[in-house]
Every structure is written in C-alpha cells, then in structure tokens.
C-alpha positions in Angstrom: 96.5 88.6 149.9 95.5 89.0 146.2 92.2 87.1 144.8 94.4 86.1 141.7 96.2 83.2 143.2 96.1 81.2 146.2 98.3 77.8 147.5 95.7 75.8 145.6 96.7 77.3 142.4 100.9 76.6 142.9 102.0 73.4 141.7 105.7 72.5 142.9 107.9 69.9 141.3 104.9 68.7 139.0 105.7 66.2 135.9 102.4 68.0 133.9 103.5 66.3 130.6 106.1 66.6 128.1 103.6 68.7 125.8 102.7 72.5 126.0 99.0 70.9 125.2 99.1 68.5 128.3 100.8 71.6 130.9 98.2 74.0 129.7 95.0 70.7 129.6 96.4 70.7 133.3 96.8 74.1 134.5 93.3 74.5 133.1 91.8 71.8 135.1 93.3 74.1 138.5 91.7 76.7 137.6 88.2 74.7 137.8 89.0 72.7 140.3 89.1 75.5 142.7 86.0 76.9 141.1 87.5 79.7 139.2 86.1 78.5 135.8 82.8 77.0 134.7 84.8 73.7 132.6 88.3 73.8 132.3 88.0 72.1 128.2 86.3 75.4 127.0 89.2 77.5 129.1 91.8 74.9 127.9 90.2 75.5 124.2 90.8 79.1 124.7 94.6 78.9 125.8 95.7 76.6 123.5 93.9 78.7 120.6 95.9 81.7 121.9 99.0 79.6 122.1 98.6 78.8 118.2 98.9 82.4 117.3 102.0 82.9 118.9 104.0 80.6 121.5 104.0 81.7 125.0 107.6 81.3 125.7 109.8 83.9 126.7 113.8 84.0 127.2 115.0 82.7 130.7 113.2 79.2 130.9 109.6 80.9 131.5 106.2 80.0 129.8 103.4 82.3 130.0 100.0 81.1 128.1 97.1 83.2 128.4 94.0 84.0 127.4 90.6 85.4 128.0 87.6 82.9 128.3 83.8 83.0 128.5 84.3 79.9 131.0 86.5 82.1 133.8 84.5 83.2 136.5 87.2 85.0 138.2 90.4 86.4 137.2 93.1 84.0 138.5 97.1 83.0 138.3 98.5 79.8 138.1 102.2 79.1 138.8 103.6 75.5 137.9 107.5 74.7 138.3 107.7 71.9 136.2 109.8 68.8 136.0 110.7 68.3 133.5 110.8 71.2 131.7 108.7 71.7 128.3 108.9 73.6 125.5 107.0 76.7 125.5 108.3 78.1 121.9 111.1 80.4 123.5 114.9 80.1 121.6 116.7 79.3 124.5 115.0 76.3 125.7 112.2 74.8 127.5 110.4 76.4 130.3 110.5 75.2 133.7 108.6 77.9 135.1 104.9 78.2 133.7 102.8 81.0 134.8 98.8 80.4 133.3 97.0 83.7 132.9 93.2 82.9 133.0 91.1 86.2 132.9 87.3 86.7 132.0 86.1 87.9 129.0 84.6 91.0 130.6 87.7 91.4 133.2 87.5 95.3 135.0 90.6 97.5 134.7 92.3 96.4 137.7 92.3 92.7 137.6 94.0 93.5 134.5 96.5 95.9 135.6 97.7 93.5 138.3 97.9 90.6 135.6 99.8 92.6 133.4 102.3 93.4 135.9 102.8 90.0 136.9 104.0 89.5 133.5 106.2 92.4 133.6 108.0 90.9 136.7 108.4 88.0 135.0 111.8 89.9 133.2 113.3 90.3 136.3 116.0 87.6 137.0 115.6 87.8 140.9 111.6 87.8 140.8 112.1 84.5 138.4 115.2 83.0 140.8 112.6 83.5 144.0 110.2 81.5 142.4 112.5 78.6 141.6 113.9 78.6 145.0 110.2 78.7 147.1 109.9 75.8 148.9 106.5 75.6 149.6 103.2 77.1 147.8 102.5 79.8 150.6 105.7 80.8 149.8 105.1 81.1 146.4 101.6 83.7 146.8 103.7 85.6 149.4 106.1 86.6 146.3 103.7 87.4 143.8 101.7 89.5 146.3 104.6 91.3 146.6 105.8 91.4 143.2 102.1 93.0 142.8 102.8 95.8 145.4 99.7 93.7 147.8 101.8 92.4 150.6 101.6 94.0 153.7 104.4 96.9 154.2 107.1 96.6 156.3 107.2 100.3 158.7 109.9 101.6 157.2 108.5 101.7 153.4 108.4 105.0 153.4 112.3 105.0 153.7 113.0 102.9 150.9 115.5 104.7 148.4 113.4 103.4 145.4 110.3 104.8 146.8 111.9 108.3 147.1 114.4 107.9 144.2 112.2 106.0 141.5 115.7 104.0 141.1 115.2 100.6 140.0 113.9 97.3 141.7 116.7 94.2 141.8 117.4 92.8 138.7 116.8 96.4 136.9 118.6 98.9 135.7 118.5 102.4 137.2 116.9 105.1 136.6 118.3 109.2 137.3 116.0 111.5 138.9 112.5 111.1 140.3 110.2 108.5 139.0 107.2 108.9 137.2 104.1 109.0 138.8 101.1 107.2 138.0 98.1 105.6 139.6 98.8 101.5 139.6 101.5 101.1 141.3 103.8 100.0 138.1 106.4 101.5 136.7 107.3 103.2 133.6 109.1 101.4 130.9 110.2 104.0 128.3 113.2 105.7 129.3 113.6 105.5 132.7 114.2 101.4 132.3 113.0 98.4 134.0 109.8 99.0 136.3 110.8 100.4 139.8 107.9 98.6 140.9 108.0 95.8 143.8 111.2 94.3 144.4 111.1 90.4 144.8 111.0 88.8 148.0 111.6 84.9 148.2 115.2 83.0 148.4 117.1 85.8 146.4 116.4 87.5 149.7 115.3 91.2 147.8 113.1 92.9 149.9 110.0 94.7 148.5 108.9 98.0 148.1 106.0 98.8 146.3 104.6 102.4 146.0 101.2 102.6 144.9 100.8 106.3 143.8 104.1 107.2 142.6 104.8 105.6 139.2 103.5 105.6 135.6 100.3 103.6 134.9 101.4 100.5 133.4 101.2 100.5 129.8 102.0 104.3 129.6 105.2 106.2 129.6 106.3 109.3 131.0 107.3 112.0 129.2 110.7 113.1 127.7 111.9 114.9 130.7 114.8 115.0 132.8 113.5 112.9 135.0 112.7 109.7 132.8 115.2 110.1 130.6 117.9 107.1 130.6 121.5 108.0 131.5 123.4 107.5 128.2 127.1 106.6 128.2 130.1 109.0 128.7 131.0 108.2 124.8 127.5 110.0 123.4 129.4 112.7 122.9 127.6 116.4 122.1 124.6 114.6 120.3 122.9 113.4 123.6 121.6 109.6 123.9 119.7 108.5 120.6 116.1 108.4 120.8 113.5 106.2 119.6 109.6 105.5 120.7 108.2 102.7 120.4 104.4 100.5 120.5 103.9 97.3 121.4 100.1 95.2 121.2 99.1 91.8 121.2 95.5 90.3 120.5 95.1 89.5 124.7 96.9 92.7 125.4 97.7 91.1 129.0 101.1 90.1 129.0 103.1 90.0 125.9 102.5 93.7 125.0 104.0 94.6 128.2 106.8 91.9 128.6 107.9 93.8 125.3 107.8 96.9 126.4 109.9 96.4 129.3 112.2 93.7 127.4 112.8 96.9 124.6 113.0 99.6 127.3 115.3 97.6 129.6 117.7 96.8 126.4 117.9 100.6 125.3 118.7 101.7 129.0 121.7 99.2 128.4 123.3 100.6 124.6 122.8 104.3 126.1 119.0 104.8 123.8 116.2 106.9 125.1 113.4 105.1 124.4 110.0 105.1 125.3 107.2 102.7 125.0 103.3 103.2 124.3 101.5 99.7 125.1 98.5 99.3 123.6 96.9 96.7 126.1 93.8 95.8 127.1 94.5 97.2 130.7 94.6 101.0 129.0 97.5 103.1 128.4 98.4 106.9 128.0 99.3 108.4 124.4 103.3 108.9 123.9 103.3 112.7 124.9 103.3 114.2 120.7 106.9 115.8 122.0 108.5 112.9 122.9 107.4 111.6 119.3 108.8 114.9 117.6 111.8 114.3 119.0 112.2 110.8 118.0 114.5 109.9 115.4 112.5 106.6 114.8 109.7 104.4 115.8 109.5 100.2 116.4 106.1 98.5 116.1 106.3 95.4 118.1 102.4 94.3 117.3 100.4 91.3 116.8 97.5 94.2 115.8 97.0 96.7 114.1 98.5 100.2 115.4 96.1 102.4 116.5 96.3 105.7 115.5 99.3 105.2 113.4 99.2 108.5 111.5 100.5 110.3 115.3 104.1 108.6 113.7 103.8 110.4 110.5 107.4 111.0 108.7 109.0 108.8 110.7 111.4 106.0 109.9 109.9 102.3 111.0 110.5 98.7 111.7 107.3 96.3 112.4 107.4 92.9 113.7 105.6 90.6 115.6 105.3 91.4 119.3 107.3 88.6 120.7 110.3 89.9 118.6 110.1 92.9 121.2 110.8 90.1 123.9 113.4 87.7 121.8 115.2 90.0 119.9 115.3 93.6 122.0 118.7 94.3 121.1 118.3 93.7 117.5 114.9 95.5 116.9 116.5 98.4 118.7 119.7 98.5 116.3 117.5 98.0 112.8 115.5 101.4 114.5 118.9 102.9 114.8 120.2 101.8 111.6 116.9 103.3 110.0 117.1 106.7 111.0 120.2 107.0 109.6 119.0 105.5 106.2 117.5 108.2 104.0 115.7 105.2 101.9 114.2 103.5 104.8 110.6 103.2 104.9 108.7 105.9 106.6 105.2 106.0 108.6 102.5 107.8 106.2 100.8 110.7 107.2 97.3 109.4 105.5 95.9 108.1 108.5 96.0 103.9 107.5 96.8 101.8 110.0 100.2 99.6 110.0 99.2 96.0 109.8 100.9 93.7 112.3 101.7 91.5 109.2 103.9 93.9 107.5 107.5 93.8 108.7 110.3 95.8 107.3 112.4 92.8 106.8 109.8 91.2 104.3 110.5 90.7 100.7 108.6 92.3 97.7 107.5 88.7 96.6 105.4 88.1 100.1 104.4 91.8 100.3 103.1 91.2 96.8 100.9 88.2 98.2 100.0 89.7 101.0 98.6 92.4 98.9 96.6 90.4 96.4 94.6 88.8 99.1 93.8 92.0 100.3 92.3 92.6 97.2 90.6 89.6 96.9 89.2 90.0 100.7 88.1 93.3 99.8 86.4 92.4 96.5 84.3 89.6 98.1 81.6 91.6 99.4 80.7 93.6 96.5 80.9 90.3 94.5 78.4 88.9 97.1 76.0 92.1 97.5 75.8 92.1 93.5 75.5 88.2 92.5 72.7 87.8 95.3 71.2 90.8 94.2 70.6 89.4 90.4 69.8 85.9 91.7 67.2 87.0 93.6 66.0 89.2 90.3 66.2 86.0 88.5 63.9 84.3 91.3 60.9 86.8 91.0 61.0 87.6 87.4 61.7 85.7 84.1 65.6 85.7 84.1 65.9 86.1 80.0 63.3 89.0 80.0 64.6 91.1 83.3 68.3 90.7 82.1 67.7 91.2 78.5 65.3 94.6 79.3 66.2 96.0 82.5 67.8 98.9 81.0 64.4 99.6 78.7 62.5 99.3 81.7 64.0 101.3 84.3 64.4 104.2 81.4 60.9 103.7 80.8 58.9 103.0 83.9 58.4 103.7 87.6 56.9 102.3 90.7 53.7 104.9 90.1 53.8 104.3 86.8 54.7 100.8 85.4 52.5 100.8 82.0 52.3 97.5 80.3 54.9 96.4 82.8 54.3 93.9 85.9 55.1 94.7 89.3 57.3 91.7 89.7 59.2 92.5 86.4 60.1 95.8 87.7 61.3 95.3 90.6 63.4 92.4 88.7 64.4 95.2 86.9 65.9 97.4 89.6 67.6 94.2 92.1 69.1 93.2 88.5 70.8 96.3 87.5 72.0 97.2 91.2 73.6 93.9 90.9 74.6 94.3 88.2 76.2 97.5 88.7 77.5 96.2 91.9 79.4 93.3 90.0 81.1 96.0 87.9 83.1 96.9 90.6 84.9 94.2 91.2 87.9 95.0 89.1 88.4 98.3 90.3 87.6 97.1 93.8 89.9 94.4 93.5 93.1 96.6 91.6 92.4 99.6 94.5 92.6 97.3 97.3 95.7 95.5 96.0 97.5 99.1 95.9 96.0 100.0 99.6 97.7 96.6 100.5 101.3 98.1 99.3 100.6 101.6 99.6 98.1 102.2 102.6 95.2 104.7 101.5 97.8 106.4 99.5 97.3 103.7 96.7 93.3 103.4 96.8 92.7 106.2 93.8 95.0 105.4 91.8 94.1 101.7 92.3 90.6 102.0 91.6 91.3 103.8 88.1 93.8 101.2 87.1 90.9 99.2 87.3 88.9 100.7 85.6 91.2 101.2 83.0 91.5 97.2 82.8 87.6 97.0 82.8 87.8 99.5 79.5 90.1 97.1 78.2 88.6 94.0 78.3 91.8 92.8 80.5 89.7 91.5 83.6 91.0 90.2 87.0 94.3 90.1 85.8 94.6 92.9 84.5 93.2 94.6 88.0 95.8 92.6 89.5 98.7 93.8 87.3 96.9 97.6 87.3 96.1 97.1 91.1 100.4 96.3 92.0 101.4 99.0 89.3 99.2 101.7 91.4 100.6 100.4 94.6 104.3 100.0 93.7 104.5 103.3 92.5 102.3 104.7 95.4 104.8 104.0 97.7 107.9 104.8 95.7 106.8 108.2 96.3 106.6 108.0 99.8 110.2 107.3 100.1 112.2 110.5 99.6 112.4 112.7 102.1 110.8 116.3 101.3 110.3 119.9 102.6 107.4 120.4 104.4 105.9 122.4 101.9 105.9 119.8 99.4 105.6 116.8 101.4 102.0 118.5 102.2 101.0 118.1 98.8 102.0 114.4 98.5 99.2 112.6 99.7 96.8 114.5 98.1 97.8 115.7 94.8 101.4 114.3 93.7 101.2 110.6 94.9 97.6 110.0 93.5 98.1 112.5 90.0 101.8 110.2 89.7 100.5 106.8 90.0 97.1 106.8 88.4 99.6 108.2 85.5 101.9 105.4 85.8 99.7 102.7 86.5 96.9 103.5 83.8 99.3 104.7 81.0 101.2 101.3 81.2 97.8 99.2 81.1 96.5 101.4 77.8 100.3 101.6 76.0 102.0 98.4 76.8 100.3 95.6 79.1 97.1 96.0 78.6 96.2 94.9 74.9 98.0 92.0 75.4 96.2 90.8 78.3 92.9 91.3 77.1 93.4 89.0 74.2 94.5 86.6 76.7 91.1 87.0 78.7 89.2 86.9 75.4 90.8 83.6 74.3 90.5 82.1 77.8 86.9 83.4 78.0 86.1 81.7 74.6 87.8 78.4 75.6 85.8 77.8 78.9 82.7 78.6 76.9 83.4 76.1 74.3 84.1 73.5 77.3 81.8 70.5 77.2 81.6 66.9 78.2 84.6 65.5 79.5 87.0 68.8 79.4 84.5 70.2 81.3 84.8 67.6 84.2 88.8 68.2 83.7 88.5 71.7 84.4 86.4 71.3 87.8 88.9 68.5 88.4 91.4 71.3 88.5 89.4 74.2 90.2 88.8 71.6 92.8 91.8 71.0 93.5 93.5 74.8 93.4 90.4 75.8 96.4 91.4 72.7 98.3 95.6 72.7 98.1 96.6 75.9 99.9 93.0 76.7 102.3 92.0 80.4 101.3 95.6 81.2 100.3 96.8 83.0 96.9 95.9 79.5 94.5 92.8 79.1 96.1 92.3 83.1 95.3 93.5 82.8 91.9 90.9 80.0 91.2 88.1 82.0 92.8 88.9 85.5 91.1 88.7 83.7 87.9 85.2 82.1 88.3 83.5 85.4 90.1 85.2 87.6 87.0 83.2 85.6 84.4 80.1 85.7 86.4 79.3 88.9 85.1 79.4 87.6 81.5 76.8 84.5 82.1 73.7 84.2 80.1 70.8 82.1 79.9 72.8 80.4 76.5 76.3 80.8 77.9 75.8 79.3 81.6 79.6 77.8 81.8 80.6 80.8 84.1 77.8 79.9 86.5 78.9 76.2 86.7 82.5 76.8 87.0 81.7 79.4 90.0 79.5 76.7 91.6 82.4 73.9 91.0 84.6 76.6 92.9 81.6 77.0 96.0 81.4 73.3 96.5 84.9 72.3 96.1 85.7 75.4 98.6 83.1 74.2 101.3 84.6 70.4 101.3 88.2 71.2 103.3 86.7 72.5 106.9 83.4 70.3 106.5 86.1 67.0 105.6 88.1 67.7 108.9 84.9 68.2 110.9 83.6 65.2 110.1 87.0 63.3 110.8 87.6 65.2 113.6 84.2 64.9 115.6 82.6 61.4 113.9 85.3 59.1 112.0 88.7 59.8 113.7 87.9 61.6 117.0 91.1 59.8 118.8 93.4 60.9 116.2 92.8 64.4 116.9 93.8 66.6 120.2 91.1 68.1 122.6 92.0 71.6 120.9 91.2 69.9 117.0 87.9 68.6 118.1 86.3 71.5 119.6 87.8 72.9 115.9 86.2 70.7 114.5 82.8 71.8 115.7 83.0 75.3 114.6 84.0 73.8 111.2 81.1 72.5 110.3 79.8 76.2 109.9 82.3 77.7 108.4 82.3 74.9 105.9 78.7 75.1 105.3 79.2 79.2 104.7 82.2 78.5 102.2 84.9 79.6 104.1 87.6 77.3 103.5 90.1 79.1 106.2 88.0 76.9 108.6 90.6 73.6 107.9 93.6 75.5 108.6 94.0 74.7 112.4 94.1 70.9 111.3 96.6 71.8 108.3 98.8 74.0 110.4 99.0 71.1 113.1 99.8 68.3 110.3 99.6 69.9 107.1 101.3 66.3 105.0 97.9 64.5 106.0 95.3 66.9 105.8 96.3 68.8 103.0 96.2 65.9 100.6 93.3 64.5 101.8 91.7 67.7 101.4 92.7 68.3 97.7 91.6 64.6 97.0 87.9 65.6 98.1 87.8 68.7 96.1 88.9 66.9 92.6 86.1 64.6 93.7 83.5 67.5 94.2 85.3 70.0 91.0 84.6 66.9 88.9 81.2 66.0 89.9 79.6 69.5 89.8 80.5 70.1 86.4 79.5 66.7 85.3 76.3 67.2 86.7 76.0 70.7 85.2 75.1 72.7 88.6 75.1 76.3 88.1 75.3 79.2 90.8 74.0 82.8 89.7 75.9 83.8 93.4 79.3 84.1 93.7 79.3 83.3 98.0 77.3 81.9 100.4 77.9 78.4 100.7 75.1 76.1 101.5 73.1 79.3 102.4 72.6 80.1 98.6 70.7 76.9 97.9 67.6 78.5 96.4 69.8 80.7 93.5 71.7 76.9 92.9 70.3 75.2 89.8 71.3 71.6 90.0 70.5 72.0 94.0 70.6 68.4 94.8 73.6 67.8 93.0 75.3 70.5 94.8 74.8 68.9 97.4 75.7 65.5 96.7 78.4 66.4 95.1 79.7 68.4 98.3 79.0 65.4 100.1 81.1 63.1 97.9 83.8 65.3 98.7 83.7 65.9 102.4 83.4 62.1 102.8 86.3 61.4 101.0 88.7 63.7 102.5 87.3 62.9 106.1 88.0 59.0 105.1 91.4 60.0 103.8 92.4 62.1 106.5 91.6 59.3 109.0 93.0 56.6 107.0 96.3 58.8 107.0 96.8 59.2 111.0 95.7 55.8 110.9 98.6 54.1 109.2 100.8 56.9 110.6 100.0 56.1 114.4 98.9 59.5 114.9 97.0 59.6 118.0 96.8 62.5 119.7 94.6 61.3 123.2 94.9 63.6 126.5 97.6 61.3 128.5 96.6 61.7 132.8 98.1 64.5 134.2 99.4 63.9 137.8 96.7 65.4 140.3 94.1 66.3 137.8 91.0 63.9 136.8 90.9 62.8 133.5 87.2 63.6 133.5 88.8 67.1 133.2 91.1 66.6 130.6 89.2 65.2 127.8 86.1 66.6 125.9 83.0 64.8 125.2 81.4 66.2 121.7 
C-alpha cells in the first residue's frame, strides 16, 4: 500500500460545504487529524493561497487543490466525493470529485513523481468513473495504488499487451510501436498519447498493469522516433502528421503542469498532430531531444512561470497561455499552434536568450502589453531609485546637506582619503555617498525607458531602451519622456523580429541590426519630433509644483493619495510614484516640494495593506475568511515596507469595499503630509526610512490617520453589507480545526 493515502483520508458521500474555502478548510483538517500535518489552518492557508492563483478545477466534474506547506509532515492524498457538488473554477461545472494534494515543502523526488501521476490519471474517464462508483474507502486506496503502479501484481503481468506493446491504458488513446522507457513507471505524453501507465481497477472493472521500468519518466518525452510518434490519419497525405512541441509549468509544478501535458498530448493524438511535451515540474523532467525541436513547425507555452531556457525554441512560431488553458482548451491551443506556423507574421521565439513570461499571451492586445511593459519599467527602476536616494540621505545625515551637495564635485576633484586638506573627514565621505547617489539617481530614466523596451522586446530592446533614455534625460523630457523613448525602443525592437530571414542575416539581428534600427528610431523621434515638446511640458509642470503652497498643496497630496491607493501597485499608482521619484533628483535645501510630494506618495502607499490588516486582524476579524486573516498578518509588514501590493488579496476577494475605503485613507494621509510639510530625501523604504524623514512624527501620524480610516471604512462596509465570512462546521471535522485564532 502507498504511504500517500489511507481509508482515513477517503471521505464518501460528504456534504463539506457549498464553498471551495469550506471543502479545502475540511480536507485540511484530514490531513491533521491523521497526523500528516502540524495545524491544518497554516496548510489550509497554503491551499487556498494556491487556489487564488489559479482555480483547481479541471473538465469532467474533478477538483484538484494543491499545494506545498511548511505545516505537512508527510506527503499525503486526500480523496472527497462530495455531495453536493462545488465549484472548483472548471467551465463545465462543479466538481464532485475533489482530490487534495498536500506535499511538504522539502518533498524528495519520488513522493513527487507518484503525486504527479495521480494527477495525470485524473484525465482518464475510467480511472475518474472507478472512483465514483467505490463503495467503500478501502476500495478507494485499492485504486489509486493501482493507478500508481503500487498494488500487488497479478501473475500474469508480464503478459499484459500494454506492458509488451506500450499501447494505451483504458480511457487512452493508442500508441504504435514500443513504448518509451523510463525509470517511474509513467508514461510518456508527447506523441505517443495518453500515459500507458496503470490501468484503473474499481467498478469500470479495467484491470491494471503497471510496468515500472519501461516508460518515460514523467514529465519528460521520448524522442521523435518511430516508436513515439502518433499515428496520424489516412488523409495527411505525403506531408506526414504536423508537428508541434510543447512546455507546460505551474508555480507547484505537481499536478497542473502534467494534467496539461497529457490533456495537449492526448488532444493532438486525436486531430492526427505529433506532439511532444517538456514539463517543467517540480518532480524533474528531461529536455525535448534539440531534434524533435528542429523539426517542429511550432511551439505552445502552457505556463504559470517563466520558461526555462527559452532561447532552445529560437525561430520558432509561439502561443503562451496560462497552464490551465493546456487542460481547458487542448483542442484550441493546439489549432492557434497550427494556424501559426502557417502565418509568416506570427510572433516568433527570440534567439537572445530572455525568458518568455507566463504573463505574455499571444492573444493579448497592444494596449495591456503596453501596461504590462511600463510596470516593468517601473519595477526595474525602483532599486536604483532606492540604492541612490538612501545613498544621499545618509550623506545628508553625516555632513551639512547644503555644503556636501553644493561642493561634492569640488571635493572629490580636489581631495582624497590620504589627503583631505582643509576638508573634514565626515564632509568627504558626504562627498563620495552624495555623488554615488547621485549618480545612481541619474539612471532612473534610462533604467526606466530600457526596461519598458525589454518588457515588449525581451533583451533585444534593453540598448536601445537605455539610449532612448538618455536621450530624454539630454532633453529635459523626464519620466515621460523615458516612457514614450522606453515603448518607441521596444515597439520597434520587436517589429524586427518579425520577418522571417536567411540564416546569414538573421545572425546579425540581435546583435547589430535590431539594436543599430531601434536606438535610430527611438532616439531620432525623441530629438526631431516628441521630444521638445515634452520637455516644456515637464518644465511647466516642474515649475507649477514648485510654486505649490498652502492649500494647493494639500490638494495635490489629496490627489497623489488617492492615485497610490485606487488601483494597489497598478499603472496609476505607478504613474503617481514615477512622478514624485523623477523630481527627487531636482530637490534642494530652498526647493524641498519634490521631497514632500515623494513622502505624500510613501505614506499614502503604506496606508492600503496596513488599513486591511488592521480590519482584518483587530476591528472586523468576523467579516473576513480564515484565508484574509492570516493575509492580514503578513500585511502589516508589507505595509510598513511600502508595498502597497500587500491589500490586493482583500481587493481581489471584494474589490467594491475595500478599494474605496482604501482610496478614502490615502486622501486623508496625501492631504495631511503635505499640510504638515514632511519631507523624504528617500524615494522607498516605508517606515524603515524614518531617520532620512523630516517631519518624522508627522509621517507617522499622518500614516496613522489614514490606515484608521480605511480599516473603519472597510469594516463599516461589510458591516451594512452583511458580509460575514465565518468558517461554517464541516461534517466530521472540529471546528477547533477550522478556524484561526490570531
């Protein structure tokens, strides 16, 4: 019998709740109760996190929720047929069928072979029709032992036609010639099909075979031979069967990377495709064989991650989507691959060695590839805004901030360590942490336009992004003109990756052509067209803020408050902070309005995620699930560190409430730190960069002000809208289970 699952673990007939949050609270609680994990709230935590990325529901009435936990002490399976069914996320309806994948955080190679394979039986229609047919829970490990290839043999195994024949197990389609061979005991899901693994015992009365030793190791794919290859149909005609590869990965990398692999591989087998899979999961796999790529005609990314070493797919037409696409939509990813080798203008797999981002899909318009992009840029930019501004506030602590920024340059030209003349020690080294910041901050524009072209272009757009910015810093044009210089460069970068060229030019490309092209393009529209124009609208703007006093200053935090708080971290929360860290550079000791409106933008950032934690573990703790509250702790950090991205679990689960409760807080705190004149010489760092903060204590009061608001709104809202979100009792599992105490 396996270790993964045992009678205890199979719960028939159950009624766990008419929420995926209550089956999964429930499932959870098994898995501790038969001492298989240290609490089931931090397990249930973990599932339900996993479950937010992605829902867990696959075609055929089947949920699968998974995760890896610190709080699993051994890897275990728990099967639940429920009734009634709930909704797990899949299109065709709720799942009656739940499988819970629990696996430690350090699980060994072949726990997570076996788990993965589970999941791959999970596509086969007798394996699924044997579990809803078991009538007891012995009956239940019996089948997934076998489905595992761990139930005891009958004699005549060894005469089993799919043992000697590699053809398919029930429910799968064939495949011709031998099988792959391999080391797990699963089967190969490229070409040759559905896995010819273990057949499914149970009521659909297939008898199992499982042949350790003589099929591909799951998550890898045999190569293009005459033995995995699929058997096209009689109509292919004199071109052969179409061929495609293809890589699947999700963040677990237990079950949906391989539920899509066989879901894609199963479908080709059926429209006469040879396709082969590479899964990139956490229980290994083997590199597509680099022949079976060169004779691909095109490749599908079905990835919730990045793909790893992408550039193996170089010159080859591509469609990217998420990974559960691969399990939804087989048919349909499978005819876009086909329609796009056939397009000479479809997009093609760069030879630069970038990665493709599981974000990116071919089906995704230039307006959100644009958006996409930008915050790219901006995520990019941060940390050479942060390594510069802390640099110069800390040369503003140890030396006299008008002297060290009015004669750095004099006395680094002038002076060194050994020799520091009429100079002091701390004024020198003032001297040096000032100008490296200093330096450091004028990056940000080039850092900022090269990172928006690497988000359209892949490396191919970093050059020619970074002189477009620089070409806007020599203009005067700022972070808008990076932005419009950074989307010129990247635009144009991957124009020219389009056409299809010989060999010997499309060498040259990514080298010489695409970079010469587009830093040509790019630059020569900034200094003949775009621009002059958009530096006098930075000069004017720049001059306006300056001149801001009083109560148009309070308006304008007003307003910066409440762009960081309306969309959490997204593109008008990143238009209001690339403005304030642009002007940073430009703040003197006379001219401190930069440095108050980036510490408006700071505080008003922090209030979101600290707001929902104090609602969520202090105010309103009944309003909010399990999941929110143990959210709700890790908020209060990433609130304090100014990471607004922190409240977007609670806007993503009820986004009317806590969004404008949220933007109410940070008009409050906008308002009040520009009142109060609190200036920040660091452009990050939350509550961390207290001792560069002039104004400290109204920093923080003002932050304050803000979170308390929102957190009283926020309740106040679920209040009057009856939300209440407390862990009903699930049948057979103590509530001492299901809730957690904070």
């Amino acid at each position: 019998m396996s270790d993964l699952i045992n009678p205890g673990l199979v719960l028939l007939d159950r009624d766990l709740g008419e929420s995926t949050e209550s089956v999964i609270r429930a499932l959870a609680a098994t898995v501790h109760r038969e001492g298989r994990a240290s609490t089931a709230d931090s397990l249930a935590a973990d599932a339900l996190a996993r479950e937010a990325k992605n829902a867990t529901g696959i075609p055929g009435g089947i949920g699968i929720p998974h995760c890896r936990s610190e709080a699993v002490t051994q890897a275990t399976l728990v099967m639940a047929r429920l009734a009634p069914a709930v909704d797990f996320g899949a299109k065709d309806g709720p799942a009656d069928i739940v499988f819970f994948i629990a696996a430690p955080a350090g699980a060994d190679q072949e726990h997570l072979k076996l788990l993965s394979k589970l999941a791959r039986s999970l596509m086969k229609k007798p394996f699924v029709a044997s579990l809803r047919a078991a009538q007891s829970p012995e009956e239940v490990v019996d089948i997934v032992d076998t489905a595992l290839g761990l139930a005891p043999q009958p004699d005549d195994a060894a005469a089993a036609p799919t043992a000697a024949t590699g053809t398919a197990a029930a429910g799968s389609s064939a495949a011709t010639g031998p099988a792959a061979t391999g080391a797990d005991g699963s089967a190969a899901t490229g070409t040759g099909g559905a896995a010819a693994g273990a057949a499914v015992a149970g009521a659909s009365g297939a008898t199992a075979a499982s042949n350790a030793g003589t099929q591909a190791p799951t998550g890898t794919h045999a190569p293009l031979t005459e033995s995995a290859t699929s058997t096209a149909p009689d109509d292919a005609g004199a071109r052969g069967p179409r061929r495609l590869v293809a890589v699947t990965a999700c963040p677990t990398g237990i079950a949906h990377t391989y539920m899509a692999a066989d879901a894609l591989a199963n479908t080709a087998q059926e429209m006469g495709v040879d396709l082969q899979v590479e899964t990139q999961g956490s229980s290994g796999a083997t590199r597509l064989d680099p022949a079976v790529i060169g004779q691909a005609e095109a490749v599908i990314f079905a990835t919730d991650v990045d793909v790893r070493e992408r550039s193996r797919f170089a010159g080859l037409p591509y469609i990217a989507s998420a990974v559960k696409r691969g399990i939804d939509e087989p048919r349909e990813m499978i005819q876009e691959a086909l329609e796009a080798a056939d397009d000479p203008q479809a997009p093609k797999v760069t030879g630069d060695g970038g990665e493709i981002s599981a974000a990116v899909t071919g089906s995704e318009g230039w307006g959100t590839r644009i958006r996409k992009a930008v915050m790219t840029g901006v995520s990019y930019m941060i940390p050479f805004v942060a390594a510069g501004g802390l640099l110069m506030a800390i040369a503003f602590m140890i030396a006299d901030p008008v002297l060290v920024a009015q004669q750095a340059d004099d006395i680094l030209a002038t002076t060194t360590l050994g020799n520091l003349g009429d100079v002091s020690l701390a004024m020198y080294l003032g001297a040096v942490l000032f100008k490296t910041g200093n330096l450091a901050i004028s990056l940000l524009v080039p850092a900022l336009a090269g990172y928006i072209a690497y988000g359209l272009a892949d490396r191919l757009g970093i050059a020619p992004g970074f002189a477009a910015g620089l070409v806007a810093n020599f203009m005067g044009a700022g972070f808008i003109g990076g932005i419009v210089g950074g989307l010129l460069a990247g635009i144009c970068a991957y124009w020219l990756t389009l056409p299809r060229l010989p060999r010997w030019l499309g060498s040259l490309m990514p080298v010489v052509i695409i970079p010469l092209l587009a830093t040509l393009f790019a630059g020569g529209l900034l200094f003949l067209l775009i621009g002059g124009p958009i530096a006098a609208f930075m000069t004017w703007l720049t001059s306006l803020l300056a001149g801001m006093s009083g109560a148009s200053a309070v308006a304008l935090g007003a307003v910066l408050g409440l762009m960081m708080c309306s969309d959490l971290g997204g593109p008008i929360n990143k238009v209001a902070y690339s403005f304030a860290v642009a002007g940073l550079g430009a703040a003197t000791v006379t001219n401190t309005a930069p440095q108050e409106i980036m510490a408006t933008v700071i505080a008003a950032g922090m209030v979101p995620p600290l707001g929902m934690a104090l609602a969520s573990t202090v105010l309103g703790r009944k309003y909010f699930s399990a999941a929110e509250r143990e959210n709700g702790k890790t908020s209060w950090l990433l609130g304090a560190s100014f990471i607004s991205e922190g409240a977007i679990p609670f806007a993503a689960a009820d986004p009317l409430r806590v969004i404008p409760a949220s933007m109410a807080g940070g008009v409050i705190t906008g308002a009040l730190t520009m009142a109060w004149g609190v200036t920040s010489a660091a452009p990050h760092g939350g509550i961390w960069i207290l001792p560069v903060v002039d104004g400290r204590w109204g920093f923080v009061a003002a932050i304050l002000a803000g979170t308390v608001v929102t957190a009283v709104l926020v309740t106040l809202f679920k209040r009057i809208g009856n939300v209440k979100k407390h862990v009903g009792e699930v049948p057979g599992v103590p509530q001492t289970q299901q809730t957690v105490e904070v």
